[in-house]
ZADREN-794417 format. One record per residue (C-alpha): x, y, z. Coordinates in steps of 0.25 Angstrom, whole numbers, plus 5000, padded with zeros to 4 digits. Example, Ala and Ser with C-alpha at 12.3 -4.5 7.8 and 13.67 -1.06 7.14 Angstrom:
2
504949825031
505549965029
REM end
This chain:
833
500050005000
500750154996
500250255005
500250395001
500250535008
499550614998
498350584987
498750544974
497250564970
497350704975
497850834968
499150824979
500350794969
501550704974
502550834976
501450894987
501450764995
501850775011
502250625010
502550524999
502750365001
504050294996
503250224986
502850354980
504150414974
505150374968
506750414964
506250554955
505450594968
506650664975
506050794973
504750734981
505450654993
506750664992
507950574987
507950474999
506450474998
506450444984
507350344982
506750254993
505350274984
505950224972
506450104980
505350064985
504550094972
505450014963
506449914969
505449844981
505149764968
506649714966
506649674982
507249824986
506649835000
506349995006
505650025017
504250105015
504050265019
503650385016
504150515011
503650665017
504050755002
504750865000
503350934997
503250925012
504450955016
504151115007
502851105012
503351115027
504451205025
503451315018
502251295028
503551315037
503951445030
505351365033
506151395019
506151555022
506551525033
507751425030
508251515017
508551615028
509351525038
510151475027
510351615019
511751625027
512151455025
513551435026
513751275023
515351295025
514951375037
514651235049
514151345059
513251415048
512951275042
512551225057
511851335060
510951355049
510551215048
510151205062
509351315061
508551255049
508151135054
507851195068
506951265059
506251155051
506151065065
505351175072
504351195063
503451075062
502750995048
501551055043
500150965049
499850905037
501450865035
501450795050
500050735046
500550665032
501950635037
501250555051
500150495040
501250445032
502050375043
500850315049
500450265035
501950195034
501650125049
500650055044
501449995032
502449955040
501749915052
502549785057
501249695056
500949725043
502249725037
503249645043
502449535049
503449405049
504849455042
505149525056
506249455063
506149405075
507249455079
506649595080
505249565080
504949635093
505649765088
504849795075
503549755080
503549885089
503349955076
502049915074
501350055075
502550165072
503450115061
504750165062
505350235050
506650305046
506250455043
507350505032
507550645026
507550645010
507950775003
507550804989
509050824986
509650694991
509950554986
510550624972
511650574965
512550694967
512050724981
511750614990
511150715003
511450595011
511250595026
510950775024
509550765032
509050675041
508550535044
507850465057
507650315060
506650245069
505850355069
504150305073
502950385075
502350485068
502950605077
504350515076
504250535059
503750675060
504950725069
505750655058
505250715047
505650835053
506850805058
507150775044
506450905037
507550985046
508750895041
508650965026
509451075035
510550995042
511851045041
512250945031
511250945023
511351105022
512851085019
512650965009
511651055000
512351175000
513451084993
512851004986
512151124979
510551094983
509651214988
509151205005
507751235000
507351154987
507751024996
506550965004
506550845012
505750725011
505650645023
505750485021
505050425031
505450265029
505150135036
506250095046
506949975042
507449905056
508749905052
509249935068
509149795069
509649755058
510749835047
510749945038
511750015030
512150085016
512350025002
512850094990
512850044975
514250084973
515350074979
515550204987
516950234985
517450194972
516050204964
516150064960
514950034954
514649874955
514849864970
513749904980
514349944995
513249925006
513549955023
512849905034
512849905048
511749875060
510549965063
509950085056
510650135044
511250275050
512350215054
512850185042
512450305037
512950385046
514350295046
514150285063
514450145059
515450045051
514649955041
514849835037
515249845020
514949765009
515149764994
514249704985
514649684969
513549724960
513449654947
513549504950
512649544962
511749574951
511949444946
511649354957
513049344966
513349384979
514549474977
514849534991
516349594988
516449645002
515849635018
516649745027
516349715042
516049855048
515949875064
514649915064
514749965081
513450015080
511950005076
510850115076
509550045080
508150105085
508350155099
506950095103
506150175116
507350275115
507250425113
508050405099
507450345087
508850255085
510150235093
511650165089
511950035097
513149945096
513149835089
513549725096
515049665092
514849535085
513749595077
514849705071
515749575067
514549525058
514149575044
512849655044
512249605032
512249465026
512849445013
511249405007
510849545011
512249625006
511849574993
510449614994
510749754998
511749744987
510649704975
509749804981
510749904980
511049864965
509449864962
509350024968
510650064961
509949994948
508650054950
509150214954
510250204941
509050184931
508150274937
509150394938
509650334923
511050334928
511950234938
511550264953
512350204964
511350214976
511650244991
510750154998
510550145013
509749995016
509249925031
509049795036
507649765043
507849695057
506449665058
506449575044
507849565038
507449645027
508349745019
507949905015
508449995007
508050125015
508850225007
509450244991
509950354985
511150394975
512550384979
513050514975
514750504975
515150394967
514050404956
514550554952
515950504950
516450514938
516950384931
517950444922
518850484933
519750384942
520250464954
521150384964
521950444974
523350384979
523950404994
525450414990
525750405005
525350315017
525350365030
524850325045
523450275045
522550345055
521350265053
520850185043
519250165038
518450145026
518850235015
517650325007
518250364994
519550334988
520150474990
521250545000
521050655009
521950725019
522050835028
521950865042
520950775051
519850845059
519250745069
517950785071
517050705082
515650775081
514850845070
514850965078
516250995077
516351005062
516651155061
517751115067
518251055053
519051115042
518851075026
519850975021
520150895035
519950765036
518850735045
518850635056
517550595063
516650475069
515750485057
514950595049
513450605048
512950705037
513050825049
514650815045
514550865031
514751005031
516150985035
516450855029
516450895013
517450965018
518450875022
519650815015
519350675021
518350605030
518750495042
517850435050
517750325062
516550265059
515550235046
515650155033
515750175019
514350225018
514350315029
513850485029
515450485029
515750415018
514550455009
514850605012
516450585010
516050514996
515150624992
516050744994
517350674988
518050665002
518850525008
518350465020
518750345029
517550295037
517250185048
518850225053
518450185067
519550265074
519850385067
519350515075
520450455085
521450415074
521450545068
521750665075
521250795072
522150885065
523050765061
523350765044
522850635038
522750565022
521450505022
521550385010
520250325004
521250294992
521650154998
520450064996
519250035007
520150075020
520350215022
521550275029
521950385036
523250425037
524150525044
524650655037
524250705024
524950595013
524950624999
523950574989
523750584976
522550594967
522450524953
521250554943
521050474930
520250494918
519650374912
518950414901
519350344888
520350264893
521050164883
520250024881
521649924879
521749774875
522649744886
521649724899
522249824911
521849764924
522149794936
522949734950
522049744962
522349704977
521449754986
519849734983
519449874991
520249954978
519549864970
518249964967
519350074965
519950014957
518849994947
518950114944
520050104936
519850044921
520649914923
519949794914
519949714927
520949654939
522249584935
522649554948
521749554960
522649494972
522049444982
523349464992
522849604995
521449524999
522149415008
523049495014
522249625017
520849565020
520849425024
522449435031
522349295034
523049185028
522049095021
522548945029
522349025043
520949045039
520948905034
521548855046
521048965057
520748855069
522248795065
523048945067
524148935077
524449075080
523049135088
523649275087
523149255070
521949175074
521249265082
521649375071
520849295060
519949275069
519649415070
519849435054
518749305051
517749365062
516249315057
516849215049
516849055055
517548995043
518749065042
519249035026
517949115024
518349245028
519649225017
518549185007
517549295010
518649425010
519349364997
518149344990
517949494993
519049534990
519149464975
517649524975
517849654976
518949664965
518249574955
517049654957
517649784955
518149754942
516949654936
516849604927
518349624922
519249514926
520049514940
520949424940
521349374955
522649314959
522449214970
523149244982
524849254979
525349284993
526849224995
526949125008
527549235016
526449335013
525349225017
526049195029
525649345034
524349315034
523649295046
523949165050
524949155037
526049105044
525548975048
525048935035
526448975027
527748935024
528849025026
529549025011
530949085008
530549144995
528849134996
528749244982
529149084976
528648994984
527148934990
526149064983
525249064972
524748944966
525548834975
524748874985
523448854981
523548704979
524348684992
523648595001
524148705012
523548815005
522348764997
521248795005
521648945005
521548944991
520348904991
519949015000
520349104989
519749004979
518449014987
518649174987
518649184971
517549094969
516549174979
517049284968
516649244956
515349144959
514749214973
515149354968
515049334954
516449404952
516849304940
517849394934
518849354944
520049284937
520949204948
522249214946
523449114951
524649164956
526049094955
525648974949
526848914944
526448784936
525048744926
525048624937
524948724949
523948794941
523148684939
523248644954
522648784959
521548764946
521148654955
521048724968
520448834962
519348724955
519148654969
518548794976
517648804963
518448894955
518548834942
519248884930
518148904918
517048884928
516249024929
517149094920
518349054929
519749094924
520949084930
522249154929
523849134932
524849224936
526049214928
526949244935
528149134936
529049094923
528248964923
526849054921
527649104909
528448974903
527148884905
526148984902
525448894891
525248794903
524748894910
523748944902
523148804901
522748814914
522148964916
521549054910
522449184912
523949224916
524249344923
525649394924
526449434937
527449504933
528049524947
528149374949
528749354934
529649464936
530249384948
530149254944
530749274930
532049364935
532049274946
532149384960
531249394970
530449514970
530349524986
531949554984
532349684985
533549634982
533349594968
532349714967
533049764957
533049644945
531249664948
530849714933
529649664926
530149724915
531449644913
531449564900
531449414905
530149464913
529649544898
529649394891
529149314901
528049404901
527949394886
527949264885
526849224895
525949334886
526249254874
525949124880
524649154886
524149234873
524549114866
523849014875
522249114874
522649154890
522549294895
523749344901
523949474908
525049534917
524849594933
526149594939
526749744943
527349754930
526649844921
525849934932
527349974934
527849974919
527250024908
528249984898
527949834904
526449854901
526649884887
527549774885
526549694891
525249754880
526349734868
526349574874
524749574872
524549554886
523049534889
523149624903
523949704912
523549714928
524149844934
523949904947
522850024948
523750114944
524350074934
523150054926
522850184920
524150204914
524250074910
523050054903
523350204895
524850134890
524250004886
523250074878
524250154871
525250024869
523949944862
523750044853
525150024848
525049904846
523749914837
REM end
């Protein structure tokens, strides 16, 4: 049943409506109801049929929010409080938006306002009267709790501003919003409340700058049906990742109790990534799951004089995921359904913003709000900006990094909101958390650091919006950081942000990639560490040539693979208890090497998919395994181990084949759960066909089977014998890839660990040149693909052009080298036309 607040058979148009329902506009109605408003009606209007689940309300128009301020005589008024405004002025700014919403809070609603406003709520009681509508889907669990709201329904009461929600201004957080608000007095003082929040400071200060006039905005009041998420989770999702613009991956946050905490960044989230496109298609492609401390929940404060109140969260419940995996991937399919749905309607791809709950009382998912995300989505594409810290220095603190830029300058630590007059444009602020109050001050700043919030915080929303680096959720940094001190803030260095002591030099790098040079000669690119890897999609490469997955074992698993294997057999307890604490939540131990690999490999793979990324199975040398947490147990000690046990005579070895299937495990979970199959394994250091043939089988026992779902699988070559057999070993796979550091050594015969012999180290040298030749002739010979991603030609380009006259298929360069590479193979190619 639609319930309305006006007479569609009356002569009372739409536009002259006190109250319209949710199912009664839709995303052009911004002008009627504002852009939160808005959306939610188009919601519920056009995606309830493909299983997208918003909670019912109603909306008081911007009709009626002109028609109070003219019964009122408010807007003379107002125009003359703000005929002197001074944004940059905080006192002025303070004391001119204080005096206008004293003014809109002591003048009351009109009668007939208050009458359709109380009609309305009373009306939205009785839809969602507990009886009627949730009968047997309540859980027992909290059955008690929502049958109190039997007459009264609780309902969130949020400001919606005919200016907000647009791709180019988001207005996020500028007026207010109130939870767990019941009874009709309860949703009048709200609406109120809200009606005065077109004039807090920040929203003053964001529409001065953003170029919109104080009195063409009205505000629409949304008054919306609570979804118990106080007992249960909420959090924020965007269709995009937020700090690189990477298109295919959607970020979502969550955290126990009400959504403001999330909002607000009073809280560190929990974080996952989910991979778009073979979503789509049926996978379950979670590339990551970040554990965040979640220390507190905001519940309903129940017979207390507030409407809600922060409660710790008990400890084991902060060591647990808030979200199963079943419901990350259907927030992640809602969120690619509303990004579909808004990009056709605006004619135009439109990553949303999306705030969603979880209902205590029935399990159920909501999407509560969705509007445009407004920074990465006016980026321009043709432009690839990276900035590089020349210089490391003392880490101060450490967090999650919003953006990938560098700021410095003085640090102001600022612990309330009412001491930001104390702040000078271009410090670097240091505070608990922001809340929208901080904005006048905080376009101003050359860098933001905070102690608590996540990705999708009002800190890192803002910081993203005004172009500024900030590091949130870094726990300690108001004491870390004194005031006055000089600090580098770098967001340049993947998903960890760091603070340093004193101003270090940076440097910025811009490049134009307009008409860039299409070659025959595929340039990929060498990548170690998944967190870059969205980043580095940015850069035309024609794929990943090397993905290691060194960087992956040693930097987020750290334990050797046997000693999670082997956990109940370690000797030293010192190691045990450390991996105890590493594998917390996880029973099976081998899991937890499965799981982060897999995630790792993931988040690579899918940021270059569909191009190929070709993954070298792990290649660490004994003494290098041997660091590894619990390492040294399962390790020989080797007197030259850059020739000894590594590579492919480990992964038959009855003392190391079960951690190569964990790795196996990990690459099949890649390419059939996430449906990542442009993965290419790679094997290392395989010095015979028969030892390739022995890992084949290995790999074949896990379920990775080469030809089987498009299955290919490559060799390094990277030993005289890769070369001098190559025939042989192209009848056993699909591909070579050459290491030019390991041919180097292994054909001038030195050790490259020795500095002594340092010195004879040249890729360029001429018995190097033809080995490399010839191993090019014999695989173009035998139908193989062969390309090269040792060091070699990210460092010489005169080695790079020998390698396009040979006809190589590709080259692998570091990031930096690609650019300028792929410009000088371009122009070699067409000499050779």
């Amino acid at each position: 049943m639609t319930y309305t607040a006006y007479d569609s058979t009356s002569t009372v148009a739409r536009d002259q409506a006190f109250i319209l329902w949710f199912d009664e506009v839709r995303s052009e109605d911004v002008g009627l109801v504002g852009g939160k408003n808005s959306s939610l009606g188009e919601m519920i209007q056009q995606l309830q049929t493909q299983g997208v689940n918003v909670p019912g309300g109603f909306a008081t128009t911007a009709y009626a929010y002109r028609y109070y301020i003219k019964q009122a005589g408010l807007e003379v008024q107002l125009q003359r409080l703000f005929s002197d405004l001074n944004v940059n002025d905080v006192y002025n700014l303070q004391e001119r938006g204080k005096q206008a919403r004293a003014l809109i809070l002591h003048t009351p609603f009109p009668q007939d306002l208050q009458d359709a406003i109380a009609l309305a709520y009373k009306k939205l009681c009785q839809r969602y009267s507990c009886s009627s509508s949730l009968g047997d889907r309540l859980d027992p669990e909290f059955r008690d709790l929502c049958d109190t709201q039997t007459q009264d329904t609780d309902v969130a009461v949020r400001s919606s501003a005919t200016a907000e929600d647009l791709p180019e201004a988001s207005f996020a957080g500028q007026q207010e919003t109130y939870l767990n608000v019941q009874g009709v007095k309860g949703v009048l003082e709200a609406c109120h409340k809200c009606f005065a929040s077109l004039f807090t400071d920040r929203a003053i200060s964001y529409r001065q700058h953003n170029g919109f006039d104080h009195f063409t905005v009205a505000l629409s009041v949304g008054v919306q049906k609570m979804v118990r998420s106080d007992l249960a989770t909420s959090g924020v999702m965007f269709s995009i990742d937020t700090e690189t613009g990477f298109k295919n991956a959607a970020l979502i946050t969550a955290a126990y109790g009400l959504g403001e905490n999330v909002v607000q960044g009073a809280v560190n989230p929990d974080e996952y990534f989910v991979f778009k496109p073979t979503l789509k298609t049926g996978f379950t492609p979670i590339l990551e799951k970040r554990l965040g401390t979640k220390a507190i929940k905001m519940v309903y404060d129940v017979g207390g004089s507030k409407l809600t109140k922060n409660v710790e969260v008990p400890e084991p419940e902060r060591q647990k995921f808030c979200l199963s995996d079943a419901e990350i991937l259907k927030l992640g399919k809602w969120a690619i359904i509303i990004e579909d749905h808004y990009s056709q309607v605006r004619g135009q791809y439109t990553p949303m913003d999306i705030e969603w709950a979880k209902d205590g009382c029935t399990g159920e998912l909501f999407i509560v709000q969705a509007r445009p995300e407004t920074v990465q989505s006016q980026k321009a594409d043709n432009v690839l900006e990276s900035y590089e810290l020349k210089e490391k220095g003392k880490v101060l603190a450490t967090g999650r990094s919003v953006g990938a830029a560098i700021g410095q300058g003085k640090a102001r630590v600022i612990h309330n909101v009412s001491n930001i007059n104390q702040f000078k444009a271009g410090e670097v602020l240091v505070t608990n958390r922001t809340d929208p109050d901080w904005e006048p001050i905080m376009k101003q700043a050359s860098a933001i650091v905070t102690n608590q919030g996540g990705r999708t915080c009002h800190a890192a929303i803002i910081a993203r919006e005004m172009g500024i680096p900030a590091i949130v959720g870094c726990g300690d940094a108001t004491e870390a950081i004194h005031n006055g001190q000089e600090v580098t803030v770098s967001c340049s260095e993947g998903e960890e942000g760091l603070v340093y002591e004193g101003l270090l030099p940076f440097e910025v790098h811009q490049t134009k990639l307009d008409n860039l040079p299409k070659t025959r000669t595929q340039i990929l690119m060498n990548i170690g560490n998944p967190e870059q890897a969205f980043t580095l999609a940015g850069i035309p490469a024609d794929g990943v040539g090397l993905a290691r997955l060194e960087f992956i074992i040693a930097n987020h698993i750290k334990a050797h693979p046997m000693a999670l294997i082997k956990f109940d057999q370690l000797e030293d307890e010192a190691v045990k208890a450390e991996i105890e604490q590493l594998t917390l939540g996880y029973t099976h131990k081998p899991d937890f090497f499965v799981d982060k690999l897999a995630r790792g490999i993931g988040m690579i793979a899918a940021a270059f998919y569909p191009k190929p990324v070709v993954v070298r199975m792990s290649d660490f040398k004994s003494n290098e395994y041997a660091n590894l947490l619990g390492g040294r147990q399962f390790e020989p000690k080797e007197e030259n181990p850059m020739i000894g046990w590594r590579g492919a005579s480990r992964y038959y070895d009855p003392n190391y084949r079960e951690a190569y299937a964990l790795e196996c495990k990990a690459l099949k979970r890649v390419r059939d759960d996430m449906g990542l199959t442009n993965v290419i394994p790679m094997v290392p250091f395989c010095r015979t066909p028969d030892e390739g043939r022995h890992v084949l089988a290995e790999m074949g026992k896990q379920g990775l089977k080469r030809g089987v779902n498009g299955l290919q699988v490559y060799v390094m070559c990277e030993l005289p014998s890769n070369v001098i057999l190559a025939d042989q070993f192209a009848e056993v796979f699909d591909g070579f890839s050459i290491g030019s550091n390991d041919l180097t050594q292994l054909t001038l015969g030195l050790d490259r660990d020795s500095a002594l012999v340092a010195h004879l180290f040249d890729e360029r040298d001429e018995g190097v040149k033809r080995m490399v030749a010839q191993a090019i002739a014999t695989a173009k010979a035998k139908g193989r693909k062969i390309g090269i991603c040792g060091q070699a030609p990210s460092d010489y380009p005169e080695f790079a052009q020998f390698l396009v006259e040979l006809g190589i298929d590709s080259m692998s360069l570091n990031p930096d080298s690609v650019l300028k590479t792929l410009l000088m193979v371009a122009e070699v190619e067409k000499t050779q036309a």
